[in-house]
N, C-alpha and C positions, 0 to 999 in steps of 0.2 A: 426520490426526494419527496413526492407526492405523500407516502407513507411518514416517512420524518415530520413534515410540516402540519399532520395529524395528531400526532403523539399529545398527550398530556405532558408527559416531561421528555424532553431532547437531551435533557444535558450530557447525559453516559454518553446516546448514539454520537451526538456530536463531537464528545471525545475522542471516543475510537477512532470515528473518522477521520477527524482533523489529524489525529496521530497515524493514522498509515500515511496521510501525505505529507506527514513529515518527515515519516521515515524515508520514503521516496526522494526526498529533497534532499536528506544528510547521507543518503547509503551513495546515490549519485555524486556530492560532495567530496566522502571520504574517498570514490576510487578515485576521483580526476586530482586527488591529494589538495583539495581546493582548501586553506590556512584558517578556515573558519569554521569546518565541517568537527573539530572536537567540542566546540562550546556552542554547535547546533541544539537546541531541543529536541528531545523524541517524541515530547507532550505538547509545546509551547510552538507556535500560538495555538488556540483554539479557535477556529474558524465561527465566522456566522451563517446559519440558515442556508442563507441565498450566497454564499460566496462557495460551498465544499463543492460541487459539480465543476465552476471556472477550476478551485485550486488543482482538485484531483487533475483534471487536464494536465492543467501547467505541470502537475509534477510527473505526470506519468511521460510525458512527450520526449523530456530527454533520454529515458529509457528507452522508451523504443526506438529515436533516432540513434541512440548509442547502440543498440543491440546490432540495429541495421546493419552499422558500419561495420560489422564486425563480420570475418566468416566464420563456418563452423569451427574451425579449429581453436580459432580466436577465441571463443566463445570459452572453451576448456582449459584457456590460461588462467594463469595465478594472478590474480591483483595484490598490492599489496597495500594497505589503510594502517591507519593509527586505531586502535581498540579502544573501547571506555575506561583502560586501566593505563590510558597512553603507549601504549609498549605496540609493534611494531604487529600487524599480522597478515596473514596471505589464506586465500580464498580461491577457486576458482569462480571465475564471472559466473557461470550459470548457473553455481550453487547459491551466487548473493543475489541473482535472481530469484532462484527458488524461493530462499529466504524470503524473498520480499510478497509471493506469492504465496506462500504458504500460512506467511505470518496475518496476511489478510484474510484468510480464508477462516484464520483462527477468531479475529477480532468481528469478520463478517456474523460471526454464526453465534459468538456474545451481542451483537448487534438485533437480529434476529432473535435470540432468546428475548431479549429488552422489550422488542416490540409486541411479543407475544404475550407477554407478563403486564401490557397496557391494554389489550385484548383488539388488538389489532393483526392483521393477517399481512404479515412482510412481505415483499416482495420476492417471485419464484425466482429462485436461484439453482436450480437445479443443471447444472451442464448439459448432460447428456439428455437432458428434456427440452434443450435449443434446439440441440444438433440432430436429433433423429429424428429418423423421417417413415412413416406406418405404413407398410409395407401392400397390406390386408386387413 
């Protein structure tokens, strides 16, 4: 967030962002078939500044309490949602997981082009530059 609150203009980053936590909110929505989840936004709202770190939370918490619940096998079940075209569709959980991780990864890294294009240096995002550990 340190980086964001740098920017000359926020507005894009702020989009993106606001929009993976909504997609988090509606993709959670559609599987518990929760009556509200078809006329969610996948844009709407657009967060402020100081509010995307609380929302992201919020929205990410019931995933991983949902995942939690779940065993492995659970995990490879079919859910079934209402689609953007209303019509009925099935997934497996860990693929509309995936989704929601991958489709971040996509918006992260439009994110990152943004802030490099304001000639600011993003934040490392690198994985496997968390996780490993030098040897020698």
């Amino acid at each position: 967030q340190k980086v964001l609150n740098e920017l000359p203009d926020q507005t894009a980053c702020i989009k993106f962002f606001s929009h993976l936590i909504n997609c988090q909110y509606k993709w959670m929505a559609r599987i518990l078939h929760d009556p509200k989840a078809p006329s969610m936004s996948w844009w709407e709202p657009v967060y402020k500044t100081e509010e995307l770190e609380n929302e992201w939370n919020k929205s990410l918490q019931p995933w991983i309490s949902y995942l939690e619940s779940k065993t492995e096998e659970e995990v490879t079940d079919y859910e079934t949602f209402t689609g953007m075209d209303g019509g009925q569709w099935t997934a497996r959980l860990k693929d509309i997981a995936l989704q929601l991780n991958y489709h971040s990864i996509h918006h992260r890294a439009q994110m990152q082009t943004l802030i490099r294009a304001q000639g600011l240096e993003p934040d490392f995002v690198d994985y496997i530059g968390t996780v490993a550990k030098k040897l020698s």
